[in-house]
N, C-alpha and C positions, 0 to 999 in steps of 0.2 A: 550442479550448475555447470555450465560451458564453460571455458576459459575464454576469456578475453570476450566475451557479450555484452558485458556493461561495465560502463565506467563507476567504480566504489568508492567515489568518495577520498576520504583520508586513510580507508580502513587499505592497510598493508599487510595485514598479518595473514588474509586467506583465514580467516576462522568465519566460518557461513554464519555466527551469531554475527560478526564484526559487518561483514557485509548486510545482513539483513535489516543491522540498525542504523548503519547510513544510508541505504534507500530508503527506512523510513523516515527516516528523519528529514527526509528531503520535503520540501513545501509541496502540498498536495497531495501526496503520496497517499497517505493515511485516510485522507479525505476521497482519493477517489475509491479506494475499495471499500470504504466503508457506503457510495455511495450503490456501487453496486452489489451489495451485501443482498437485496430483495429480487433484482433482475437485469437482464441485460439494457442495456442503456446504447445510443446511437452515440457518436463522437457530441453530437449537437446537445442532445440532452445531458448526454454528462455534464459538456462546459454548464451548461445552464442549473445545473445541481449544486456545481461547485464555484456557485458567486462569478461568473462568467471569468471564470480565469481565461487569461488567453488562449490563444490556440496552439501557442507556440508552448508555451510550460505546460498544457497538458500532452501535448505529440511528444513530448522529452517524457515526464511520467510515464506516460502508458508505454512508449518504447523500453525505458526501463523494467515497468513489471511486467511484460511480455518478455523479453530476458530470461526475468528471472522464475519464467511459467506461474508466475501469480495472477496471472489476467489473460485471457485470451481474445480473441475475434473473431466472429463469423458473420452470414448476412443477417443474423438479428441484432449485430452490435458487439461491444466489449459485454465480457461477463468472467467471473472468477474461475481460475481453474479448481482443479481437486486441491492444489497445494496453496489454493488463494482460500477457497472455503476452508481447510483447514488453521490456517492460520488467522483468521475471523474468529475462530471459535475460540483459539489460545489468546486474542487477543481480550476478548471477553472476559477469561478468567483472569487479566493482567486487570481489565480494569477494574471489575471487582477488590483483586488484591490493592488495588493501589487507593481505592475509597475505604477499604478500613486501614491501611496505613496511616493516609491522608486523616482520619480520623483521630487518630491514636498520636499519632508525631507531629504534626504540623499544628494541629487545633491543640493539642496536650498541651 
């Protein structure tokens, strides 16, 4: 990652897990790449994907995961980089893991 590209949050330590989970952790965040998980999307259609967020908290987002090369843009629109597709995929087996946690500890 760059230095000084994006603003992290609380996360001080410089540990790429620590940054990685205060951008997602940000409102949206999670929700726009997952929305572009099938295809490239226009700024218009994304807001519109994601419950007409403003235009202001999604230009904040996407400036963020453009950053941090999780989302790209071109003239068909925002769409995921290689290290945005990859990180869909580990997200995937988080959630998995976290529905049989969710099973086993919470419902236990």
């Amino acid at each position: 990652m760059k230095k000084n590209t994006i603003e992290t949050g609380e996360s001080s330590s410089g540990r790429p897990i620590m940054v990685l989970l205060d951008v997602m952790g940000q409102r949206w965040a999670l929700r726009i790449l997952w929305e572009l998980r099938d295809a490239r999307l226009t700024f218009r259609d994304l807001q519109k994907r994601c419950d007409d967020v403003s235009p202001t908290s999604l230009n904040t987002r996407l400036k963020e995961l453009r950053a941090l090369e999780l989302v790209d843009h071109n003239e068909q629109g925002f769409g995921h980089t290689k290290w945005g597709r990859e990180l869909g995929e580990h997200l995937l087996g988080l959630s998995k893991w976290s529905a049989q946690w969710a099973e086993e500890v919470l419902k236990g």
